[in-house]
PADONU-737563 format. One record per residue: residue in three letters; x negated, y, z negated of N, C-alpha, C in turn. Coordinates in Angstrom, 3 decimals, padded with zeros to 6 digits. Example, Ala and Ser with C-alpha at 12.3 -4.5 7.8 and 13.67 -1.06 7.14 Angstrom:
REM residues 2
<node code="Ala" n_x="-013.190" n_y="-005.690" n_z="-007.800" ca_x="-012.300" ca_y="-004.500" ca_z="-007.800" c_x="-013.200" c_y="-003.300" c_z="-007.800"/>
<node code="Ser" n_x="-012.850" n_y="-002.250" n_z="-007.080" ca_x="-013.670" ca_y="-001.060" ca_z="-007.140" c_x="-012.900" c_y="000.030" c_z="-007.870"/>
END
This chain:
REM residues 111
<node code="Unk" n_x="137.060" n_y="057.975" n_z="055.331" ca_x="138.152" ca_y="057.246" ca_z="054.703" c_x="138.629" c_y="058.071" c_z="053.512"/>
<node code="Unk" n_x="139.929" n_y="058.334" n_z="053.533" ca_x="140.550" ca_y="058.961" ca_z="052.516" c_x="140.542" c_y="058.440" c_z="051.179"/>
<node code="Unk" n_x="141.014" n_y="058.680" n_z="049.854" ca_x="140.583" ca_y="058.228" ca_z="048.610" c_x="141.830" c_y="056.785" c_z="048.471"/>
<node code="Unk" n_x="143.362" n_y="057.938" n_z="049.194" ca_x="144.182" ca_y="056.357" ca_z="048.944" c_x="143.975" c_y="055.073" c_z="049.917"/>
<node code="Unk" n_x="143.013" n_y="055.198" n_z="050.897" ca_x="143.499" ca_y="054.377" ca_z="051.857" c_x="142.090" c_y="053.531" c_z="051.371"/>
<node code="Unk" n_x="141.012" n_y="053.791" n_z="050.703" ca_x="139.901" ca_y="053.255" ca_z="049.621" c_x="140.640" c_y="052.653" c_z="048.942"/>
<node code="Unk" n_x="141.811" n_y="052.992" n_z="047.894" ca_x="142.229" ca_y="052.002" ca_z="046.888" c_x="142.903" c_y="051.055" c_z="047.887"/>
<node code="Unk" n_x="143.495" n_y="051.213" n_z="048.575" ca_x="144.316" ca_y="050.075" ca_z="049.056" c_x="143.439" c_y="049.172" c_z="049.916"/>
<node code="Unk" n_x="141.941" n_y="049.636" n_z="050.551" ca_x="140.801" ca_y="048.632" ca_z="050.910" c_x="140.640" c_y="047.545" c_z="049.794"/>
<node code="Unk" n_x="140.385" n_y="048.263" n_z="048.888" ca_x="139.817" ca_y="047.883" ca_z="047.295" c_x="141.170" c_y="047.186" c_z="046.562"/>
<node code="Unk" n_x="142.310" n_y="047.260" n_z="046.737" ca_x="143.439" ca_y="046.288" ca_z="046.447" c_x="143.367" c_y="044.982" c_z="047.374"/>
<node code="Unk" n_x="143.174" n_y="045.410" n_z="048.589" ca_x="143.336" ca_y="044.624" ca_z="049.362" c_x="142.286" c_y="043.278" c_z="049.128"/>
<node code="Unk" n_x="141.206" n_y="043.701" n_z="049.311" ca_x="139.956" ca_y="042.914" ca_z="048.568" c_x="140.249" c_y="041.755" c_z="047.755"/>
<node code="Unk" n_x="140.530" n_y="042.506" n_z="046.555" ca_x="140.806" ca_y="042.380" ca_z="045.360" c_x="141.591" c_y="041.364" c_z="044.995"/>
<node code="Unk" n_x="142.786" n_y="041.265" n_z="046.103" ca_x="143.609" ca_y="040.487" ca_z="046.274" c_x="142.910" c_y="039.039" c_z="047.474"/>
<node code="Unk" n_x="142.357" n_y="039.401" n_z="048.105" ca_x="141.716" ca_y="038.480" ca_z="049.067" c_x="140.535" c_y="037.332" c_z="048.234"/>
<node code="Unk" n_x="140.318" n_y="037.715" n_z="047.160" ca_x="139.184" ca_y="037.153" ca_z="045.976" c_x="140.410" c_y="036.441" c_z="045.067"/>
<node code="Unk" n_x="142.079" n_y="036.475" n_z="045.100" ca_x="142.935" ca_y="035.641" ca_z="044.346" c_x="142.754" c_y="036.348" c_z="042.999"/>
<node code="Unk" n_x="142.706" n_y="037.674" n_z="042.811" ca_x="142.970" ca_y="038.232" ca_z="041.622" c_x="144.536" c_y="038.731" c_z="041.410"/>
<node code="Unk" n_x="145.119" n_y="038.372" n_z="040.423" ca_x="146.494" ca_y="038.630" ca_z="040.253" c_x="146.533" c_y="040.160" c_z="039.644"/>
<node code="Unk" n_x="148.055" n_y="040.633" n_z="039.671" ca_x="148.800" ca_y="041.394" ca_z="039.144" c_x="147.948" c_y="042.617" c_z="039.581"/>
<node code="Unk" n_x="147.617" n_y="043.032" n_z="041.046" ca_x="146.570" ca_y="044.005" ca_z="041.457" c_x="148.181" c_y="044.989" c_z="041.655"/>
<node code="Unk" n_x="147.871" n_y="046.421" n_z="041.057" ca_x="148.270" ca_y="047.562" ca_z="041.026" c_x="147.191" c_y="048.441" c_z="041.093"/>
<node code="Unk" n_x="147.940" n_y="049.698" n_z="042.048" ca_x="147.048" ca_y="051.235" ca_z="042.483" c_x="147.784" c_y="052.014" c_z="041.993"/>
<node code="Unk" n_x="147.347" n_y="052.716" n_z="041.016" ca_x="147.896" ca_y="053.934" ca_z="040.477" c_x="147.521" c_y="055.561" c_z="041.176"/>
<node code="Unk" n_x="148.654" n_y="056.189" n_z="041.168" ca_x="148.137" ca_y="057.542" ca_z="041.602" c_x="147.637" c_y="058.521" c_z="040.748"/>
<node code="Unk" n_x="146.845" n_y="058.821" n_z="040.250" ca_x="146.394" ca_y="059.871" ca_z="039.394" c_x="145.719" c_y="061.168" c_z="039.479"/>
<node code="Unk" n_x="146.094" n_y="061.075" n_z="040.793" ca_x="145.646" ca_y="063.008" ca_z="041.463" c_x="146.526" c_y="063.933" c_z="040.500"/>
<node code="Unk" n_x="147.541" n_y="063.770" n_z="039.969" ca_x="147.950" ca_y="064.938" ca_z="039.356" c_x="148.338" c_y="065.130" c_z="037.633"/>
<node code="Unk" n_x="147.089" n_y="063.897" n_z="037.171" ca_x="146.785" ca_y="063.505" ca_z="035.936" c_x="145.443" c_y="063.394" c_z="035.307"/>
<node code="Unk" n_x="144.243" n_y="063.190" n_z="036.410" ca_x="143.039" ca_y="062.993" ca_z="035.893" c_x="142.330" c_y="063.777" c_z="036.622"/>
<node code="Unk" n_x="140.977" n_y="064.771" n_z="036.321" ca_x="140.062" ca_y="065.145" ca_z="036.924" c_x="139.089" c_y="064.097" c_z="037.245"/>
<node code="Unk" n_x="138.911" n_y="063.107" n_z="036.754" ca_x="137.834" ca_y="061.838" ca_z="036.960" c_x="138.260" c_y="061.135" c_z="038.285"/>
<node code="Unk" n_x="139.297" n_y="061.111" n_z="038.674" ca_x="139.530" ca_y="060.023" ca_z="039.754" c_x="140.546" c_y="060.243" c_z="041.036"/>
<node code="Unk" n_x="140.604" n_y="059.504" n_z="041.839" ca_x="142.417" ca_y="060.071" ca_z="042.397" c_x="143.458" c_y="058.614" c_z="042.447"/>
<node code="Unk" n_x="142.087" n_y="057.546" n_z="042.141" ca_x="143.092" ca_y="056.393" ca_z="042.177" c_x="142.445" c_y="055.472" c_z="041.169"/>
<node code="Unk" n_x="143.279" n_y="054.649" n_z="040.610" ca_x="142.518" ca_y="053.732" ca_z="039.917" c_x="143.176" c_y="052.130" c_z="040.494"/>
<node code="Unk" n_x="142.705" n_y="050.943" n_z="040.820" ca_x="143.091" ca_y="049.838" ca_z="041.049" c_x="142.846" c_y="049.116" c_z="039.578"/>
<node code="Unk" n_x="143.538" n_y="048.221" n_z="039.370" ca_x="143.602" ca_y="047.327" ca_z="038.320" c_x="143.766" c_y="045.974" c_z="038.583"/>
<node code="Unk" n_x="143.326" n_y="044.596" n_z="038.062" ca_x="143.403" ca_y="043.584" ca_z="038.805" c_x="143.135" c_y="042.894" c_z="037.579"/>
<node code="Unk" n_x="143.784" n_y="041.248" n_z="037.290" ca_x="143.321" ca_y="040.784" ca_z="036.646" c_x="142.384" c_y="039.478" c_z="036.911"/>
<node code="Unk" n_x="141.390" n_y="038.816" n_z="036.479" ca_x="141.012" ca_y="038.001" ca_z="037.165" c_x="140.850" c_y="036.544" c_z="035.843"/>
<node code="Unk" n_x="140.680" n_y="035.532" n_z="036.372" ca_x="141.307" ca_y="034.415" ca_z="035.296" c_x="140.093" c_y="034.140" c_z="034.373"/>
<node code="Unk" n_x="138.936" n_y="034.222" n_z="034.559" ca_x="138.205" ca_y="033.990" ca_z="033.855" c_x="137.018" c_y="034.661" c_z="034.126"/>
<node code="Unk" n_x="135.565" n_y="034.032" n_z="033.669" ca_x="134.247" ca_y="035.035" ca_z="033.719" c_x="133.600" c_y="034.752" c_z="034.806"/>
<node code="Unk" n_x="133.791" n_y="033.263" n_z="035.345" ca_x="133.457" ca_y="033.345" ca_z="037.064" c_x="134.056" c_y="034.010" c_z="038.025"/>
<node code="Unk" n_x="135.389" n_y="034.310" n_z="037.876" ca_x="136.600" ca_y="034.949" ca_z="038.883" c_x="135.843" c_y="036.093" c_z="038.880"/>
<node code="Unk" n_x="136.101" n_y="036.181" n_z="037.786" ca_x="135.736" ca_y="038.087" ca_z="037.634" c_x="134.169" c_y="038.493" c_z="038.464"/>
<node code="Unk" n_x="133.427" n_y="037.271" n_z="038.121" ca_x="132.601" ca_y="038.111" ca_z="039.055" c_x="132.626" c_y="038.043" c_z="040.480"/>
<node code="Unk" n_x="133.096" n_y="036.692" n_z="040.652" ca_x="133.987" ca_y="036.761" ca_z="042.578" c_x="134.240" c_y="037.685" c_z="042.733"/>
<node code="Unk" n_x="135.201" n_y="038.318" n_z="042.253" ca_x="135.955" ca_y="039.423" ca_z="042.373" c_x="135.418" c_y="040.492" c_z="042.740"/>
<node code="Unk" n_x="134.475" n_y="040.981" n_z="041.504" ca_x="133.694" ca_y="041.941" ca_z="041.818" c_x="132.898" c_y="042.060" c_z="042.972"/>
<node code="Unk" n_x="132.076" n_y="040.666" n_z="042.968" ca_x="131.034" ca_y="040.732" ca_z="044.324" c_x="132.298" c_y="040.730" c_z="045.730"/>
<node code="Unk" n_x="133.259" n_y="040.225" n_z="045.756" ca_x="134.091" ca_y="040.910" ca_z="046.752" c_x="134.522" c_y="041.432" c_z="047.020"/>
<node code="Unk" n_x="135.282" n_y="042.638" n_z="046.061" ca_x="135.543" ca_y="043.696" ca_z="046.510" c_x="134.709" c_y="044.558" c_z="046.536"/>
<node code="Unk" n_x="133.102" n_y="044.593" n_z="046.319" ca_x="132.063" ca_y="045.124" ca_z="046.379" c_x="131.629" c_y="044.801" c_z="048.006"/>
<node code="Unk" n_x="131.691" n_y="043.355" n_z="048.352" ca_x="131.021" ca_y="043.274" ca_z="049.548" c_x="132.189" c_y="043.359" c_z="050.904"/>
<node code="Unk" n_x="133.273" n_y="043.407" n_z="050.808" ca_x="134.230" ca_y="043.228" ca_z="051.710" c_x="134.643" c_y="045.135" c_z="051.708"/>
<node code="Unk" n_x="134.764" n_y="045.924" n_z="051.071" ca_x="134.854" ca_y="047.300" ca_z="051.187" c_x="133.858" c_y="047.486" c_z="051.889"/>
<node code="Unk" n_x="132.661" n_y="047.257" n_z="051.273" ca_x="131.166" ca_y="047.452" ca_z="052.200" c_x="131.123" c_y="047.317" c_z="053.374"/>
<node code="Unk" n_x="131.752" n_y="045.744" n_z="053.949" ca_x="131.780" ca_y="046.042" ca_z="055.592" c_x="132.618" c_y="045.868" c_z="056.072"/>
<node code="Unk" n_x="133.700" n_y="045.924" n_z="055.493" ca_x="134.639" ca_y="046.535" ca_z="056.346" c_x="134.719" c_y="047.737" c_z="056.641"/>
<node code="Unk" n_x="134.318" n_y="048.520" n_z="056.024" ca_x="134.508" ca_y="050.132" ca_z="055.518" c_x="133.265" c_y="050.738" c_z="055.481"/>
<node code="Unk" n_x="131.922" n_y="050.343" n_z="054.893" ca_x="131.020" ca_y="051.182" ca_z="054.614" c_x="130.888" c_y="051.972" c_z="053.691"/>
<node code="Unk" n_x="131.877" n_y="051.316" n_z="053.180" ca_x="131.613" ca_y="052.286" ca_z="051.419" c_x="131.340" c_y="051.221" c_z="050.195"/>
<node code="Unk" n_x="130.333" n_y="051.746" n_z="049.546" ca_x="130.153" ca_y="051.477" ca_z="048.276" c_x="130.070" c_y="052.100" c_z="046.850"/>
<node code="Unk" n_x="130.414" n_y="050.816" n_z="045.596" ca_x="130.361" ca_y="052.273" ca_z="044.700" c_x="129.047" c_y="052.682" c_z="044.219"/>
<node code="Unk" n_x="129.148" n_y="054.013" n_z="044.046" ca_x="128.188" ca_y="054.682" ca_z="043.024" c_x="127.430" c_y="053.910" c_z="041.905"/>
<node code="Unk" n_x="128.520" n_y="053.356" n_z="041.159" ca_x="128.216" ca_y="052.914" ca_z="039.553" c_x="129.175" c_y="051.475" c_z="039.736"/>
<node code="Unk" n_x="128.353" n_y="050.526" n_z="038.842" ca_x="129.186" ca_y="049.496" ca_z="039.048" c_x="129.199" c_y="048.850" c_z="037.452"/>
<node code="Unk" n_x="129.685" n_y="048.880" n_z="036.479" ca_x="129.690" ca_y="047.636" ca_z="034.876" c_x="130.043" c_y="046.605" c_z="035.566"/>
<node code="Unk" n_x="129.264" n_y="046.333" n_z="035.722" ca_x="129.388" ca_y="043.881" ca_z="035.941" c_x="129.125" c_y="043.495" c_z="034.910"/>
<node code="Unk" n_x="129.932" n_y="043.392" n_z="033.700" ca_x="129.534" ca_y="042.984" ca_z="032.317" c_x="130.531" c_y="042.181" c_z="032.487"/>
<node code="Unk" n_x="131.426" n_y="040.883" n_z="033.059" ca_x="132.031" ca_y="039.603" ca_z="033.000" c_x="132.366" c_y="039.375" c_z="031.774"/>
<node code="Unk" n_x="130.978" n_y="038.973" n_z="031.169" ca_x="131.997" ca_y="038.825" ca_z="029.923" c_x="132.208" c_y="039.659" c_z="028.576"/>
<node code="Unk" n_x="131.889" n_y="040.743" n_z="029.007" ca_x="132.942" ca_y="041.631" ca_z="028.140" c_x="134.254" c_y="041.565" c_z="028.999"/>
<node code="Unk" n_x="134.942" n_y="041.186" n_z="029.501" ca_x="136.372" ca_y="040.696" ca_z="030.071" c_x="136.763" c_y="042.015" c_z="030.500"/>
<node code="Unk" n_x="136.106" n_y="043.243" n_z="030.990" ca_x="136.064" ca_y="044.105" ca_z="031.781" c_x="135.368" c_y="044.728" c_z="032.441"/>
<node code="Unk" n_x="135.145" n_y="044.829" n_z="033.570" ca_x="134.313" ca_y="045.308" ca_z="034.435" c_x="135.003" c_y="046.640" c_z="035.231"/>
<node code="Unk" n_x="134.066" n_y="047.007" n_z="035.525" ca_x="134.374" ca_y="048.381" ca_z="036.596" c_x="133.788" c_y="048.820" c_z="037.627"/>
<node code="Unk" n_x="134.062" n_y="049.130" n_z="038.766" ca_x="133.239" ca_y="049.108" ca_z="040.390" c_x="133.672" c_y="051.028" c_z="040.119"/>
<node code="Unk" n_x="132.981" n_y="051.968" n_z="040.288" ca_x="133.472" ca_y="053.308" ca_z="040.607" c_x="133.129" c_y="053.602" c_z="041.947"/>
<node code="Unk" n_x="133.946" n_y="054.345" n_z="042.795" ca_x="134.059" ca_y="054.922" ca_z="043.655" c_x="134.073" c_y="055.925" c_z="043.877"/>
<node code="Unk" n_x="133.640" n_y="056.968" n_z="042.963" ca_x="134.625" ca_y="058.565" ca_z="042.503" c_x="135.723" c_y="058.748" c_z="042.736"/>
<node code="Unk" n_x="136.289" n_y="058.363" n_z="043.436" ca_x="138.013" ca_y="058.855" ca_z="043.817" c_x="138.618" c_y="057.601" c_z="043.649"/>
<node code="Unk" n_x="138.502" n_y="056.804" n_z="043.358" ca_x="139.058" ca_y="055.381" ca_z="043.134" c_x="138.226" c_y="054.534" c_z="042.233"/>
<node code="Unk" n_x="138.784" n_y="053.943" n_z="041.071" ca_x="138.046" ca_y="052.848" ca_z="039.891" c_x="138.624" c_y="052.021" c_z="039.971"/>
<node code="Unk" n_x="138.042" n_y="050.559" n_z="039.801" ca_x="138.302" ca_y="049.663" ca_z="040.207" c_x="138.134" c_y="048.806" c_z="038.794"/>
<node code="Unk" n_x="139.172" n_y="048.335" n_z="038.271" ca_x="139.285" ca_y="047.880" ca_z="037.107" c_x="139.667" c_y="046.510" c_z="036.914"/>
<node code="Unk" n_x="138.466" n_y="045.652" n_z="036.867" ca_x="138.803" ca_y="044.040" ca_z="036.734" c_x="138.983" c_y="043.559" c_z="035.417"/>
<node code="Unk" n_x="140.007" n_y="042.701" n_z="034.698" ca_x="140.525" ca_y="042.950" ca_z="033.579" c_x="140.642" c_y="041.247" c_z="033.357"/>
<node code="Unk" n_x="140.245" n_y="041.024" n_z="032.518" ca_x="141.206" ca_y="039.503" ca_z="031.991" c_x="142.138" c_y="039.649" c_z="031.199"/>
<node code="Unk" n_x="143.161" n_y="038.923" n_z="031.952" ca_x="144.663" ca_y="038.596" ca_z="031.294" c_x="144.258" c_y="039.210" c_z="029.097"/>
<node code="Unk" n_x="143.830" n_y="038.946" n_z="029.048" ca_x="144.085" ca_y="039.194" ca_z="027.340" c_x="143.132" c_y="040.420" c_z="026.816"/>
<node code="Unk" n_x="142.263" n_y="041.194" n_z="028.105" ca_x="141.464" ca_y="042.317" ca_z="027.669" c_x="143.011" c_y="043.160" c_z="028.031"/>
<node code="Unk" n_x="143.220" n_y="043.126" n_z="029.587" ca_x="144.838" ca_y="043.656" ca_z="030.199" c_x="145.679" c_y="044.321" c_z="029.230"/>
<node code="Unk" n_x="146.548" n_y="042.992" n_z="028.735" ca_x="147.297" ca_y="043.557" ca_z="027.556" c_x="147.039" c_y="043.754" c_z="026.142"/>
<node code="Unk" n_x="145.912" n_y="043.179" n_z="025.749" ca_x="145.259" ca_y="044.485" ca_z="024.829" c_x="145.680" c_y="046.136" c_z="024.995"/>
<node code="Unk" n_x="144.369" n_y="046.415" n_z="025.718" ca_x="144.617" ca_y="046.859" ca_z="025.879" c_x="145.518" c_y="048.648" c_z="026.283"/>
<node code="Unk" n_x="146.336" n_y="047.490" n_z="027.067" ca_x="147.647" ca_y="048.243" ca_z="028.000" c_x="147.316" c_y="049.237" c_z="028.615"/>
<node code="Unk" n_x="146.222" n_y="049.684" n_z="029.666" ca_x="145.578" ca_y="050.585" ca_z="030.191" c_x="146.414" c_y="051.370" c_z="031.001"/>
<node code="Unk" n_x="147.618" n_y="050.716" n_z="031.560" ca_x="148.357" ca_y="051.218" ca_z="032.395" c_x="149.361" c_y="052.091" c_z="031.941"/>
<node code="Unk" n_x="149.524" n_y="051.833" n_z="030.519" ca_x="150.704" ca_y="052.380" ca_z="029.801" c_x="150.222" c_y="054.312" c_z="029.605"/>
<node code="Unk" n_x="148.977" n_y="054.622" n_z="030.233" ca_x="148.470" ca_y="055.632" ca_z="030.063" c_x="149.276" c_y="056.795" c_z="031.194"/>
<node code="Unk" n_x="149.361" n_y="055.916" n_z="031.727" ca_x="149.697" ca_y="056.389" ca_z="033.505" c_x="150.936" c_y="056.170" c_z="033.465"/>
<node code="Unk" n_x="151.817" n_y="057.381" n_z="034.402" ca_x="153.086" ca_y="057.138" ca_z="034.296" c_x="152.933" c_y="056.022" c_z="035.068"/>
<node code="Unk" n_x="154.306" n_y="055.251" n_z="035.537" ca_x="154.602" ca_y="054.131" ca_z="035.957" c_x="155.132" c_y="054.792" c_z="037.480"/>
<node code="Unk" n_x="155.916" n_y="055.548" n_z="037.704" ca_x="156.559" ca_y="056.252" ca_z="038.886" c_x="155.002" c_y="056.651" c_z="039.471"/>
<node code="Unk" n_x="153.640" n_y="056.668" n_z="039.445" ca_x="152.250" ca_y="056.753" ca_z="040.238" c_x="152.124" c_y="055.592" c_z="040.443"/>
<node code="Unk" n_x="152.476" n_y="054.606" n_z="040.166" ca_x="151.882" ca_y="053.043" ca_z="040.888" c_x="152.899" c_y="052.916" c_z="042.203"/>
<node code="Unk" n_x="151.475" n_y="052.771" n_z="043.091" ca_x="151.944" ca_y="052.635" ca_z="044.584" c_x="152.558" c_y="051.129" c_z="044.853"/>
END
């Protein structure tokens, strides 16, 4: 499985767990750390870990991939699933725009 067709497993997920405002950024020709990053927000400290345990367990078999490294810290109101070529960034609405993680990344890379 290729790295973009991982983020869009991992969007897909992501979205299947009822996490809003899920964006995939392209960052192959901005970061040595990654090639994609997903972003998602989830509503609170139970969501978030839905979230996580599903796009953790639904990539898994659908796909057979898992990540490497995972921060399940909920309630620090951000978590992170790594993939090496794709990070998976679960965010609550007010860590989100804090923030503004996206504002890093051009906007013309979100798929």
């Amino acid at each position: 499985m290729n790295s973009q067709d991982l983020a869009r497993a991992c969007a897909a997920a992501a979205e299947d767990a009822k996490a809003t405002d899920v964006a995939i950024y392209d960052l192959r020709a901005s970061s040595t750390i990654t090639d994609f990053a997903v972003v998602c927000t989830a509503t609170s400290v139970p969501h978030m870990r839905a979230v996580l345990r599903d796009v953790n367990d639904l990539v898994g078999e659908r796909h057979e991939v898992y990540p490497v490294y995972a921060e399940r810290t909920p309630q620090a109101l951000w978590s992170v699933l790594d993939y090496v070529d794709v990070m998976v960034h679960v965010m609550a609405e007010e860590i989100r725009d804090f923030y503004k993680l996206e504002d890093f990344w051009d906007r013309k890379n979100k798929l």
